[in-house]
N, C-alpha and C positions, 0 to 999 in steps of 0.2 A: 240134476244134470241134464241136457237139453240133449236127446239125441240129434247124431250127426248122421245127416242123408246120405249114403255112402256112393250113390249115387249121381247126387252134383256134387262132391269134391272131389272126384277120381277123375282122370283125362279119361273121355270117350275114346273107343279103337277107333283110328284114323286122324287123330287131330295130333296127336305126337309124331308123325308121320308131315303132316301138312309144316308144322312149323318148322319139322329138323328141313323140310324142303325152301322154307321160307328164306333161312339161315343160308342154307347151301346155295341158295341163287344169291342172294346178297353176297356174299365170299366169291363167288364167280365174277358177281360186275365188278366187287373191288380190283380183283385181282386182273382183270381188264384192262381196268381204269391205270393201272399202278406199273402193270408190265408188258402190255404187249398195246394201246391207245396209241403211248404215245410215242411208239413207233412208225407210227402210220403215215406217209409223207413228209418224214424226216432225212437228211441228207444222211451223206455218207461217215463216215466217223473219221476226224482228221488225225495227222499225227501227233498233233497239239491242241488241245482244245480252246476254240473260240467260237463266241457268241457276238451275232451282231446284234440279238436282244438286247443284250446289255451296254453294250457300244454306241451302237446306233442309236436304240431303244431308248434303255432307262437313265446311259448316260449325254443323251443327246449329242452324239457324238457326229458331226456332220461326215459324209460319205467323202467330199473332197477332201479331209484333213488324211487321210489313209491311201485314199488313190487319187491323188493331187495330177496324176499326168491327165485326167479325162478329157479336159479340156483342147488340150494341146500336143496329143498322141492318141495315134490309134485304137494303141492299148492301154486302158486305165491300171491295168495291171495288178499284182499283188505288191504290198506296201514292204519296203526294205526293212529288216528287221530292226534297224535302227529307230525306225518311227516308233516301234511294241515299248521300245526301252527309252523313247522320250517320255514315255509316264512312267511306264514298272521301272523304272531306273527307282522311281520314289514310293509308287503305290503296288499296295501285295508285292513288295520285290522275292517275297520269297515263296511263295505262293509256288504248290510241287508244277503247275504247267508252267509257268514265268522261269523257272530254274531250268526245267528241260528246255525252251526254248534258248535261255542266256546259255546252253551250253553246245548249241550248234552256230549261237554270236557266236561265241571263242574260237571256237574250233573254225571260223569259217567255211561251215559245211550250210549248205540251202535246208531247209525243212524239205521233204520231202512231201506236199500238199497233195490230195486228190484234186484232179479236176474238178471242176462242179460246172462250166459251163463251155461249152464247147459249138465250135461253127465250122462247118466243111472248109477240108484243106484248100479248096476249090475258091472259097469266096472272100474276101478282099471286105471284112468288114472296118471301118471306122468310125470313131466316137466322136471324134470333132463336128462332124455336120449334124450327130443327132444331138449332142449337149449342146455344142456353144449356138449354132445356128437356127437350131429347129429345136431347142428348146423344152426339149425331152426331160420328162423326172424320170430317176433309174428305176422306180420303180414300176414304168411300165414295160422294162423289158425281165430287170431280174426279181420284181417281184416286191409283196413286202419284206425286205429285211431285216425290218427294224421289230418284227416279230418273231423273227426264228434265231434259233440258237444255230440251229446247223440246218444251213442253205443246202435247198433240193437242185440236184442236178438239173440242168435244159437242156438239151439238144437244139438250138434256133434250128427252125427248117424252113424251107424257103415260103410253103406257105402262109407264116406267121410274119417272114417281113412282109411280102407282097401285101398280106391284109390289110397290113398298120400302113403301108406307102399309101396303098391305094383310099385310104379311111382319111389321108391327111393331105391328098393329092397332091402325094411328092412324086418322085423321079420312078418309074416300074424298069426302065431300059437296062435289062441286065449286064447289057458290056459295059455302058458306062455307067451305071454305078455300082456293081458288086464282082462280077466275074470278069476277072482282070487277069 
């Protein structure tokens, strides 16, 4: 029978130690990665949930079929919820957020949405001159959408148009074109 070195098959003091730490940091980043990542410049939590990832995203869903006024109103607006139930009328209609939204349809109550983008009471912005005329893709003001699930608030502030006017040598004169 072959003696056994009792010596290299026993764990050294300190390497049982080094690996329980190895383990422990690895469960740390999971646990990172999994609950508190992708937190990290994520919007606010709606009353209903929706994703423009998958809207915009994966189902290539263009930005004007939802807020069709861009063009031809100030405000692009949020989309009536009639437009939610030209599809979910047919697809996921049952689906638990598709039911809680069908059931503020009925009841003709609004959802209750958080803001997410917001412009001083002060300033007089409209979308007609920067879509239809100047040619603007949305997303260089509100960003990529078509990667987020839940859109991070802005606050536009005046230095952010002024940048983009002046970058594109539009109009800077603030009475006539924002503070009205």
């Amino acid at each position: 029978m072959p003696k056994v070195d009792s010596e290299n098959t026993a764990i050294k003091p300190g390497r049982g130690f080094i690996w329980l730490g190895i383990v422990a940091i690895f469960f740390a980043v999971m646990l990172y990665f999994i609950y508190f990542y992708p937190q990290r410049d994520i919007g606010p939590q709606q009353p209903i949930y929706f994703s423009h990832r998958v809207h915009a995203g994966e189902k290539e869903i263009h930005c004007r079929f939802c807020h069709p006024f861009v063009e031809r109103s100030p405000n692009a607006g949020i989309p009536p919820m009639e437009k939610c139930f030209f599809c979910h009328d047919y697809i996921i209609p049952m689906h638990p957020q598709i039911l809680k939204e069908k059931e503020h349809y009925e009841a003709k109550k609004p959802v209750p949405w958080v803001r997410i983008y917001w412009v001083p009471d002060f300033v007089f912005f409209n979308h007609i001159p920067h879509i239809k005329w100047a040619r603007l893709d949305c997303t260089e003001c509100h960003g990529d959408v078509k990667r987020m699930d839940r859109l991070r608030p802005v606050k536009f502030q005046m230095g952010f148009c002024i940048g983009c006017h002046r970058k594109r040598g539009a109009q800077v004169d603030c009475w006539l074109a924002c503070h009205r």
